[in-house]
N, C-alpha and C positions, 0 to 999 in steps of 0.2 A: 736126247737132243731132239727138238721137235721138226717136222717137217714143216718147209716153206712151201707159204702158196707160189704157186707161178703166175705171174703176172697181169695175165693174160685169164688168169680162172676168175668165174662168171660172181665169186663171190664179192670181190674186189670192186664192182658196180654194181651193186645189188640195191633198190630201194626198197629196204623191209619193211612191213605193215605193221606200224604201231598202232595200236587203240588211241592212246595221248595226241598223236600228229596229226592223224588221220579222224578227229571225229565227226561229230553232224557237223560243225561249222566249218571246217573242212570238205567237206562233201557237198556241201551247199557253194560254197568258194568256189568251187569246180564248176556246177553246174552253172552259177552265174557267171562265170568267166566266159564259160564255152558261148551263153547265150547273147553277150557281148561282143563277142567276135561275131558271131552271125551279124550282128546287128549292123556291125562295123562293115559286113562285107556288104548289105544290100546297100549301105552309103556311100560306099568307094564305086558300087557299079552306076551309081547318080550318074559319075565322071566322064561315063564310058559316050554318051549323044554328046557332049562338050568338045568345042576345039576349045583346047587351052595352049596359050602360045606364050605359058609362065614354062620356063625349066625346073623351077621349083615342085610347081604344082602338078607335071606332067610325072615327075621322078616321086612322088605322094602317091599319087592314085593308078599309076603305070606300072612301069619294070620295077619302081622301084619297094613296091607294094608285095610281099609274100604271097603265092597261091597255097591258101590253107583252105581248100574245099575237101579236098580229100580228107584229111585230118580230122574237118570238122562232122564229115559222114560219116568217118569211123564212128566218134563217138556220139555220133547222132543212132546211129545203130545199136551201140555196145548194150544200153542201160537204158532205162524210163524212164527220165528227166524229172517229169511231175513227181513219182514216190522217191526219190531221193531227195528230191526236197524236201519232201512232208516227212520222210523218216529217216533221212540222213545217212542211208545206207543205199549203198550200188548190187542194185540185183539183175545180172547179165542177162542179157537177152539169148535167146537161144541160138546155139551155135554158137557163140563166142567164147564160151567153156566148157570143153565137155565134160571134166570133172564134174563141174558142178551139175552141168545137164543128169550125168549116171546117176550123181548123189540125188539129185532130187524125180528120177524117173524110179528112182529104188525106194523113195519114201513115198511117193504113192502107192508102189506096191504095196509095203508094210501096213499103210494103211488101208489097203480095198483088203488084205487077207486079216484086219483087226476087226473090218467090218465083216465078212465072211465068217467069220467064228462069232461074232454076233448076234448073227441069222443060226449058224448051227444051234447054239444055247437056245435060244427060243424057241425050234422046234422040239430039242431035247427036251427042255424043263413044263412047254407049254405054259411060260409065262414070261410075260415084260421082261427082258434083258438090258440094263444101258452099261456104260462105262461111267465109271465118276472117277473124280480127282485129278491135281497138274501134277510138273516135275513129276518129280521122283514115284509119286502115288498114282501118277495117270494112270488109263484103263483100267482101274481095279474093277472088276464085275463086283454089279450091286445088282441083289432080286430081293422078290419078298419074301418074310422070312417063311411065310405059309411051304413053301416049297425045298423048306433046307435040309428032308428027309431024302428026296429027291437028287440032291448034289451028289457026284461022285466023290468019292472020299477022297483023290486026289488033292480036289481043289483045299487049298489052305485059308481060313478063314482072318479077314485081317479087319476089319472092325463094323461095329454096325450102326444103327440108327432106327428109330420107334418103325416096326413095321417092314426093316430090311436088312440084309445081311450084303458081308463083301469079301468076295473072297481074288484067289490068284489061284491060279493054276502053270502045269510048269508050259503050254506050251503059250498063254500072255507073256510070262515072264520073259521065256526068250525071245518071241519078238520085239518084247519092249528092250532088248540087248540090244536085239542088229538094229532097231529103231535109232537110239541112242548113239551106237557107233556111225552108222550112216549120218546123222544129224553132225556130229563130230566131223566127219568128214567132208561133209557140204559147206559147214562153218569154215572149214579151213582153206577149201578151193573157193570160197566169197570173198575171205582176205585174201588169197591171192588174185582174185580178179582188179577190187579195188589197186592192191600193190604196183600189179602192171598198167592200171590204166594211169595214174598219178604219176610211174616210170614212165609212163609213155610221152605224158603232156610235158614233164620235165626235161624228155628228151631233146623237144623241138622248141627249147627255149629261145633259141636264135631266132627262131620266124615270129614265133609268138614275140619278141624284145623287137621287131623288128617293125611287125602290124602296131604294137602299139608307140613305136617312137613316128612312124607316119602319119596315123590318128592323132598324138599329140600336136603333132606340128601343123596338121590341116585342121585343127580346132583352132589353136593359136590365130591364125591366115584368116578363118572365117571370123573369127569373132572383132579382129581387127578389121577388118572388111566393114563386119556388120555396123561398127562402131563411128567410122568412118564417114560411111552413108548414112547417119541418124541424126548426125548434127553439123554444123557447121564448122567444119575445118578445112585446114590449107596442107598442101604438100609441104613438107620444112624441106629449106633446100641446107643441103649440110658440106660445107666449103673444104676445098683444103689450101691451106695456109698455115706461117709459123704463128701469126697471131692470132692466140686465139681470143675469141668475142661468141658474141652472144645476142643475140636482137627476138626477143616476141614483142610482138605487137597485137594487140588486144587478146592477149592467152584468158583463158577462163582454165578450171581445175577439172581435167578430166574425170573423177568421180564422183565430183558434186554435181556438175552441170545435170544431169539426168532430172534431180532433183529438183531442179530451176525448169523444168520445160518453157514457162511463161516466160525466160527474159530475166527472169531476176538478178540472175548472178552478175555482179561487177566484174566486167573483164579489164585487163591492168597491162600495162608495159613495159618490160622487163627488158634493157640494156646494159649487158656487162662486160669490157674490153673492146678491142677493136680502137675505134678513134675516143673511146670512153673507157673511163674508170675500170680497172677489174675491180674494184671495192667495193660494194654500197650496201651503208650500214642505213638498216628500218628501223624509225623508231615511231611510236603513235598510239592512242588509247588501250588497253585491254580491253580484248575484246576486238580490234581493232582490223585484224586480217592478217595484222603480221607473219603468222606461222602457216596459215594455208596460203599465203602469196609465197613463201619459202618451199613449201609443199606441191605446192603447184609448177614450181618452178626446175624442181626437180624431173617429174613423173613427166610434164612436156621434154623435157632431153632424154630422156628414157625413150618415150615414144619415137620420139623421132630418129633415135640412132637404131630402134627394132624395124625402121622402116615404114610407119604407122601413120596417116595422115594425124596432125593434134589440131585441138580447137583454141583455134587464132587465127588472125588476118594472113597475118604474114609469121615466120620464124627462120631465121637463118644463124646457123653456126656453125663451128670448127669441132672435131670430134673431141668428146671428152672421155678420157683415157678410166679416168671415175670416179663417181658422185660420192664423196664424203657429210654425212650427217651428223649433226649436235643435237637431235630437237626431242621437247618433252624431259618429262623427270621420272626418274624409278631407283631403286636402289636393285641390290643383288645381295638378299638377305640369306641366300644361300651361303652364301661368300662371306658373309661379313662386311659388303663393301657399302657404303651409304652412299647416297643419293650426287653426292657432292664427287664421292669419289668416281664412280662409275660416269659420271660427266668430264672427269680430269683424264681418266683412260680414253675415252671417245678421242677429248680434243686432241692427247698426245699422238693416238691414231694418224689421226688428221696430220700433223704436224711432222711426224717422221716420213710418212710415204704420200701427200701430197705431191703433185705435180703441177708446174707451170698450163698444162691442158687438163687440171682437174675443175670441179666444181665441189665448191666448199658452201655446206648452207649450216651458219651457226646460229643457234635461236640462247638470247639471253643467257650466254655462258656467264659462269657467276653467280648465279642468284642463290647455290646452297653455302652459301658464307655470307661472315661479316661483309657489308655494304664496301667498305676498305679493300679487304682482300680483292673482295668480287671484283670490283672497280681497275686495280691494278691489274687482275691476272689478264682479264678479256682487254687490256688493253696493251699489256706484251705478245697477248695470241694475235692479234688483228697486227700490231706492227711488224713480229714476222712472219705472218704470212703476205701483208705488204712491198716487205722490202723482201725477203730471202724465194720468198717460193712465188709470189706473181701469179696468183693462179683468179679464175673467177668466184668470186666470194659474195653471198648472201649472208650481212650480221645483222639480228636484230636484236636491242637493247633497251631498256630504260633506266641507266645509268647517263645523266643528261650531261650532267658533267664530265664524262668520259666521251662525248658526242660532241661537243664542246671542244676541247680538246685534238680528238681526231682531224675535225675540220680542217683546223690550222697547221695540224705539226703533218701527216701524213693525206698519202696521196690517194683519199677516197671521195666519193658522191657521198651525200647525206642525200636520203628520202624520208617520207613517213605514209602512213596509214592516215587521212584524209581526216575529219570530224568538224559536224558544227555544235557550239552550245549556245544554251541559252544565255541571255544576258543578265537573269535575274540569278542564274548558277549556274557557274560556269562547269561545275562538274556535274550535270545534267546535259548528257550528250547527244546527241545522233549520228551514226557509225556511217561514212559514207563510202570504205572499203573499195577507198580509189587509193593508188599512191601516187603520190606529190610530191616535187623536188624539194627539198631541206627538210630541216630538223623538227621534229614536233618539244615543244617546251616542256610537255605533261603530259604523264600517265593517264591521270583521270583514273585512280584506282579507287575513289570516295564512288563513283560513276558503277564500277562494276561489283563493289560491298554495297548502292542500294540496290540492284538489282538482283543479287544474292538475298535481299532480306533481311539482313544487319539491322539491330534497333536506330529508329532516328537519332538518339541520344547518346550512342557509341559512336556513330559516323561526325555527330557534331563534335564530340571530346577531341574524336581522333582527326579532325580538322583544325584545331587549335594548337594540339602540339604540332602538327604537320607543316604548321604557319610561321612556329617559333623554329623550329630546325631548320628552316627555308632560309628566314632571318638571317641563322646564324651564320648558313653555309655562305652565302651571300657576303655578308661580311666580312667573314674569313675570304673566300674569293677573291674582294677586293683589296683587301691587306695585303694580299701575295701579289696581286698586280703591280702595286704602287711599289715595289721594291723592285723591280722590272726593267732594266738597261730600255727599253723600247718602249714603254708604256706610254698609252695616252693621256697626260695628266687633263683636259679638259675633258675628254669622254668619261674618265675615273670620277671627277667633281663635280660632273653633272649625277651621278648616281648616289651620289652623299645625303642629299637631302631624302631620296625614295628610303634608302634602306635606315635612317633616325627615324624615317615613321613606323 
């Protein structure tokens, strides 16, 4: 029956010196971390001439900040920084092992009495004595052969070369023993130095988890700071009330604006609930703005609930509890799941755990199906999240007829993405990525295949069938109107004569 450790025995926390764990990229790990912390401390001592009269900021670079100077002396002492790096191994400084200190004040000996017998050979033989060969074969005594009359008979002769002989004798030998053994022994008191220095730093994992959750969060602080002061933004004031809304007023997109220095970027106005709509479906050109007015719409209540001045005149809103997203297309080919489907999981997301204080931004739900399908699914998602959940809602579509519709039956805003064209083609546009109250009529998707490159000749075809489906849909439209308890039969017979042409 075997014996139990006790509990308490030193084996049970022991971090042993693997080769694999522990190699140069490891040991390098080390070193830059350590030099990282240093670095961290002479910027936390910026803090130290600052009244700061943030509680925040005071509990960052204060009390609440770990004193790792000693720690970081230690291992500023232990090792050589520079050749750990260059050769990925920790070779202690003196006094900090004295294992290794013996092991290696015993291998200079071995080597000043390898040199020492050396010199005796030389004077003995009266001629050039050196050592040749590594490992195993080191020190083998190599002379020339003129003088191999001269060798005591002792020495054993172990190979030669044009001109020279090599031999061993017994007392090389033995010192290439204790050589070898000390070298063993040095090796092993190195790994254990490494062992304990990597136990040591893992000890104080707490201060260390500690420095850098405070440097995380005083970069966070500054860089919103820095962000703040570079452009033009406004404090959001963030309300409390059961109704929630939403108001920016000339928001621009926090990661584009950089890019715009000059002014360029269209800024936009974004009201959702409150004395308005929680709804508002975008619809307007490709190409148009749709998805970064969505996008932007988000990251501005993001900033603003982190605290963060955002770039706009004004922003006011009610806390949002959180941002649900539909935007862009990908599949999950790992999965097996297509394109369409990993769109259906999102919105179901959406759909189960929305909340009346969420923000819901859906971009073209629908589009990886039949135009049918598409049509009806995003217009049962938008009706309950209308009627059932009431939450503030970003849709944009170009399902016109489904936009059409909305208008009338439920209780949303229509907007669009702004454009003028020319008169000579109308699907030759210029994008003015402003939004505007109602519905845009058209895509304009002839507008974004020329500027793709398309042959003129495919863009022409594919405007002829595009003309005849228009027709037809039209058509049909009006057939279902005229069967209508409430229709307007003079509004209906004035469009008779457009659609026979």
């Amino acid at each position: 029956m075997g014996t139990k450790v006790p509990k308490e025995h030193p084996d049970s926390r022991a971090v042993l010196y693997e080769e694999e764990n522990y190699s140069k990229k490891k040991v390098q790990d080390l070193v830059n971390c350590l030099e990282g912390f240093q670095v961290l401390i002479k910027v936390i001592a910026l803090f130290e001439e600052l009244e700061l009269t943030s509680e925040l900021l005071q509990s960052l670079v204060g009390p609440g900040f770990p004193d790792l100077t000693q720690l970081l002396s230690f291992y500023s002492n232990s090792f050589d920084r520079t050749e750990a790096l260059a050769k990925g191994t920790i070779l202690p400084t003196k006094g900090v092992n004295v294992p290794y200190d013996k092991a290696s004040d015993d291998m200079k000996g071995l080597e000043a009495q390898f040199t020492e017998l050396q010199k005796q050979y030389k004077r003995e033989l009266g001629c050039s004595v050196t050592y040749w060969g590594t490992g195993k074969n080191r020190y083998t005594i190599e002379v020339p052969d003129s003088v191999g009359k001269k060798v005591p008979g002792r020495w054993e002769i172990q190979s030669q070369r044009k001109g020279y002989l090599r031999y061993l004798n017994p007392e090389i030998i033995k010192l290439k023993e204790e050589l070898t053994a000390t070298e063993i022994r040095r090796e092993a008191a190195l790994k254990d130095t490494m062992r304990l220095l990597f136990n040591k730093f893992s000890s104080h994992y707490t201060l260390w988890s500690q420095a850098v959750h405070c440097s995380a969060t005083l970069d966070v602080l500054l860089s919103l700071a820095q962000y703040s002061a570079s452009y033009p933004t406004c404090r959001p004031i963030v309300t409390s009330t059961d109704t929630p809304h939403l108001e920016i007023k000339q928001g621009s997109h926090p990661t584009i604006l950089p890019s715009f220095s000059n002014g360029g970027f269209i800024p936009n106005d974004t009201v959702l609930g409150g004395q308005h709509k929680e709804c508002l479906v975008v619809t307007g050109p490709n190409m148009g703005g749709k998805s970064t007015l969505m996008r932007q719409v988000g990251l501005l209540v993001t900033l603003a609930q982190i605290g963060c001045h955002v770039p706009a005149e004004e922003c006011r809103l009610s806390p949002v509890d959180r941002i649900f997203t539909r935007l862009g297309a990908s599949d999950n080919i790992t999965k097996g799941e297509s394109t369409f489907f990993v769109e259906m999981s999102e919105t179901s997301a959406i759909l189960c755990h929305a909340s009346p204080h969420s923000l819901v931004l859906l971009d073209e739900l629908g589009r990886g199906t039949a135009t049918y399908d598409g049509t009806a699914i995003a217009g049962a998602v938008i009706q309950s999240i209308v009627q059932s959940i009431g939450c503030r809602t970003l849709f944009s579509t170009h399902y016109h007829r489904l936009v059409d519709e909305l208008g009338k039956t439920y209780s949303v805003a229509l907007g669009h993405m702004s454009c003028m064209s020319d008169e000579g083609d109308e699907d030759n546009i210029t994008f003015l990525y402003k939004l505007a109250p109602g519905a845009c009529p058209k895509s304009f998707g002839f507008n974004a295949a020329r500027l793709a490159g398309l042959p003129a000749d495919v863009i022409n075809e594919a405007r002829g069938v595009a003309s005849q489906f228009e027709s037809m849909s039209d058509k049909f439209h009006l057939f279902r109107e005229l069967f209508k308890k409430d229709c307007d039969i003079e509004q209906l017979c004035a469009k008779i004569p457009t659609l026979a042409l």
